[in-house]
N, C-alpha and C positions, 0 to 999 in steps of 0.2 A: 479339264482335258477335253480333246476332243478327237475319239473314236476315229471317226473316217478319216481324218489329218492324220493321227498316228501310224495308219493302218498305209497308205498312199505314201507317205514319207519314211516306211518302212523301219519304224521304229518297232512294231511289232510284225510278225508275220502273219498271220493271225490273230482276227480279234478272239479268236477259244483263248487265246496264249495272254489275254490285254491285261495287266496287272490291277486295274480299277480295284476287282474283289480285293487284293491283298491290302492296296489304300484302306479300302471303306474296314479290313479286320481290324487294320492297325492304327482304325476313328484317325483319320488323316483327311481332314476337311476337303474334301473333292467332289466337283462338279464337272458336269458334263455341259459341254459350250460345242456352237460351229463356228468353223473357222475357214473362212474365204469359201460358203458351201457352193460357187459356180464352180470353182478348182476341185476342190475336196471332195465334191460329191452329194454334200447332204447339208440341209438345216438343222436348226435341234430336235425336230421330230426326229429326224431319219437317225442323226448320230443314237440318241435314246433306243430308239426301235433295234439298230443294230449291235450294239452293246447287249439291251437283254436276249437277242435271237442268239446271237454266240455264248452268253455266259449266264444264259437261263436265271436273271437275277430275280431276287425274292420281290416280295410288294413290301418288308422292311428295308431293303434297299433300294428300293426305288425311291419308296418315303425319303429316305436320309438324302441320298442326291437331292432330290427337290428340295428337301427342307436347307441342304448345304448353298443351293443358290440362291433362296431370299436372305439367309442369315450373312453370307457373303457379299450381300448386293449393299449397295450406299443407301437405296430406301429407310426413311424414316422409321425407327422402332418400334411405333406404333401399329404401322402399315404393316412392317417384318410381323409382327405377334397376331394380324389378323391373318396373312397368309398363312402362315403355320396353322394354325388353328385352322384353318380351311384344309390343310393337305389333311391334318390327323382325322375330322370329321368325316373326311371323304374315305381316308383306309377307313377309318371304324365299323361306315356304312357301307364297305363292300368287301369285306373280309370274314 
């Protein structure tokens, strides 16, 4: 999904309002993507940044988001298992 798209196309009124948390309770494989960011407003930095400035998200879901889009991505499984294993090293070492 993608934050600032939603938010501009007035699907939500408010990202406080953005139902992401309810996905990510209910482990419904979802990611965070930008979409046309010269219209929309943001890249996927900024969509990521505004998503957790509204909905104060944990560093286990942020984990899961990122982990949801290499698992998601056509990348090789090889490549997919050393990314992972790079997000989870990185929470390890700063949590």
């Amino acid at each position: 999904m993608c934050p600032l798209s939603n938010l501009k196309l007035g699907v939500v009124k408010d990202l406080k309002t953005h139902p992401l948390r309810d996905f990510l309770k209910k482990e419904i494989m979802v990611t965070i993507n930008s979409d046309d960011p010269a219209y929309f407003g943001g890249y996927l930095n900024e969509n990521f940044i505004a998503i957790q400035d509204a909905l104060n998200l944990s560093y286990e879901e942020i984990s899961t988001l990122v982990k949801n889009s290499f698992e998601a991505s056509f990348i090789a499984k090889e490549q997919q298992a050393e990314y992972l294993k790079m997000v989870d090293d990185f929470i390890s070492n700063n949590t």
